[in-house]
C-alpha positions as CSV (number, residue, x, y, z in Angstrom):
1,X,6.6,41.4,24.4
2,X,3.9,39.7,23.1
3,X,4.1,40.0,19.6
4,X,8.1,39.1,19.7
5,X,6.7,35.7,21.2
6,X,4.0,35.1,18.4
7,X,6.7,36.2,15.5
8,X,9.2,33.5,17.6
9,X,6.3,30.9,17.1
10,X,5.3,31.8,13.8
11,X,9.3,31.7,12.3
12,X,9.2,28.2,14.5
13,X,6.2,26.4,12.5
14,X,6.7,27.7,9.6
15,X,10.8,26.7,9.4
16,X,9.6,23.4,10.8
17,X,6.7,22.8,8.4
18,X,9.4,23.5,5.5
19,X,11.5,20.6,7.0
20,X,9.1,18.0,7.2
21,X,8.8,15.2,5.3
22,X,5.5,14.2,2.6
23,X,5.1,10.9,3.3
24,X,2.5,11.1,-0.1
25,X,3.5,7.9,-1.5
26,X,4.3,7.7,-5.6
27,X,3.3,4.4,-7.8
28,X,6.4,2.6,-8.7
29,X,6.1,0.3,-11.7
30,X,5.7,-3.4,-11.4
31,X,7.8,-5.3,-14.2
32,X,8.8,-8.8,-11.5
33,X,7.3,-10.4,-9.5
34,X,10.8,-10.0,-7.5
35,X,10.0,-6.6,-6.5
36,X,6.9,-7.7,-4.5
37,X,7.6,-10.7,-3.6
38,X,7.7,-12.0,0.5
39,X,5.2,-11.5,3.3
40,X,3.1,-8.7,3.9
41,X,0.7,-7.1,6.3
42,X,-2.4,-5.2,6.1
43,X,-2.3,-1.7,7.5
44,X,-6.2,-0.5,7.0
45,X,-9.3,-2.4,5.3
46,X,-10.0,-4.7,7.6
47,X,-10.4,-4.5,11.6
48,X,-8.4,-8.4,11.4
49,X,-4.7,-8.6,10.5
50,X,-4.8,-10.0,7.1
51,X,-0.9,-11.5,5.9
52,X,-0.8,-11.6,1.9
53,X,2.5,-14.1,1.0
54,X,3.5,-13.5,-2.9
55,X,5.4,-15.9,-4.5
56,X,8.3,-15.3,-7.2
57,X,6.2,-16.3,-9.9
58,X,2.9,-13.8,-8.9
59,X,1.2,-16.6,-6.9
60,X,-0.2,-15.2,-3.9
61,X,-1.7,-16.2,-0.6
62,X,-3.9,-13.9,2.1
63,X,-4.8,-15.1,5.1
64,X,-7.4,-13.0,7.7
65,X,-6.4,-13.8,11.8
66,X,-9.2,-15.7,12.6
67,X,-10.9,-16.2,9.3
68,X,-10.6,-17.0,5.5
69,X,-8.0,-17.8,3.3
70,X,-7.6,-17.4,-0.7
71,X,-4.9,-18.1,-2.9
72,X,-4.5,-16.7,-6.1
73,X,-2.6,-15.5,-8.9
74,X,-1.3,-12.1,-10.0
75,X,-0.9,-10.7,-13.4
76,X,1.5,-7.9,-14.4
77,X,0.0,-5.3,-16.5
78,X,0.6,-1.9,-17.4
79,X,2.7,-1.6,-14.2
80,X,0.8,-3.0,-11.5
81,X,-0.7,-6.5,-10.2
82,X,-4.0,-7.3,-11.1
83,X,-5.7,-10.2,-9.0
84,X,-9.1,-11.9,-9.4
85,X,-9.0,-13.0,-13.3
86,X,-9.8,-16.6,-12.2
87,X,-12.8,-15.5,-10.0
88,X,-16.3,-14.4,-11.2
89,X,-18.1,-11.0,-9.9
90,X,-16.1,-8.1,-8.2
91,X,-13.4,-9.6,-6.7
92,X,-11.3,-8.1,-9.2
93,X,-8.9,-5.5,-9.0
94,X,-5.0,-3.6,-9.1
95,X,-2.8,-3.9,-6.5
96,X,-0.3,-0.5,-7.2
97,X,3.0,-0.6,-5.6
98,X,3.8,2.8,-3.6
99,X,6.9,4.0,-2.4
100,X,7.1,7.1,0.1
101,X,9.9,9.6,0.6
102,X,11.2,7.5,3.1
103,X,11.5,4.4,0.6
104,X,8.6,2.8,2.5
105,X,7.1,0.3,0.2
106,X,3.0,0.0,0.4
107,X,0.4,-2.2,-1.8
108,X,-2.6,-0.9,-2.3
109,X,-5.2,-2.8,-3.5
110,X,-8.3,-1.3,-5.6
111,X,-11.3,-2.7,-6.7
112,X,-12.2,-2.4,-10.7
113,X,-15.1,-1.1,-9.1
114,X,-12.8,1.8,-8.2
115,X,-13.6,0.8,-4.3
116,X,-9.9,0.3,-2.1
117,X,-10.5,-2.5,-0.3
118,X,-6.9,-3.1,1.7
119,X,-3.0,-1.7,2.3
120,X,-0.4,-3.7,3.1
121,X,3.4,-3.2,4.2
122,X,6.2,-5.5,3.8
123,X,6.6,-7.5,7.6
């Protein structure tokens, strides 16, 4: 009796592990500023919401609740947005568009010191 349960369970996780869904999300190439562009939110990086606001033509704003604000401008290269050109040290970076299996759009933003500094999601 108590092996039929355990092969019941077994045949249960493993057919529902074979249905799940990856949500590993793939790089999708940047080539307009259109496919970025609106008002986003962070999802990790920082313990205060931080809203990013990218313009059609790559200018960006980021705001932290209760804190700093920078403005900006994104270049497209290679594929993805890189940000800090007009600041000195390492405030400099990629921001990689990443789309999951259910068509959930991310940025993620990387340091050139290889260090990912914050997420966001479209609001």
């Amino acid at each position: 009796m108590r092996s039929g349960a355990a092969r019941v369970l077994v045949v249960a996780l493993v057919t529902t592990a074979g249905c799940a869904t990856t949500t590993t999300p793939v790089e999708t190439a940047v080539t307009d500023f259109k496919q970025v562009a609106g008002a986003w939110t962070s999802t990790s990086g920082s313990a205060s919401r931080v809203t990013l606001i990218i313009q059609t033509n790559g200018k960006y704003w980021m705001a932290v609740e209760r804190g700093a604000a920078l403005q900006g401008q994104f270049m497209v290269e290679g594929g993805v947005l890189r940000y800090g050109a007009e600041t000195a040290g390492s405030w400099r970076g990629k921001a990689t568009l990443l789309l999951d299996d259910r068509r959930k759009q991310y940025l993620r933003f990387v340091h050139d010191t290889g260090v990912l500094w914050m997420e966001f999601e479209p609001q």
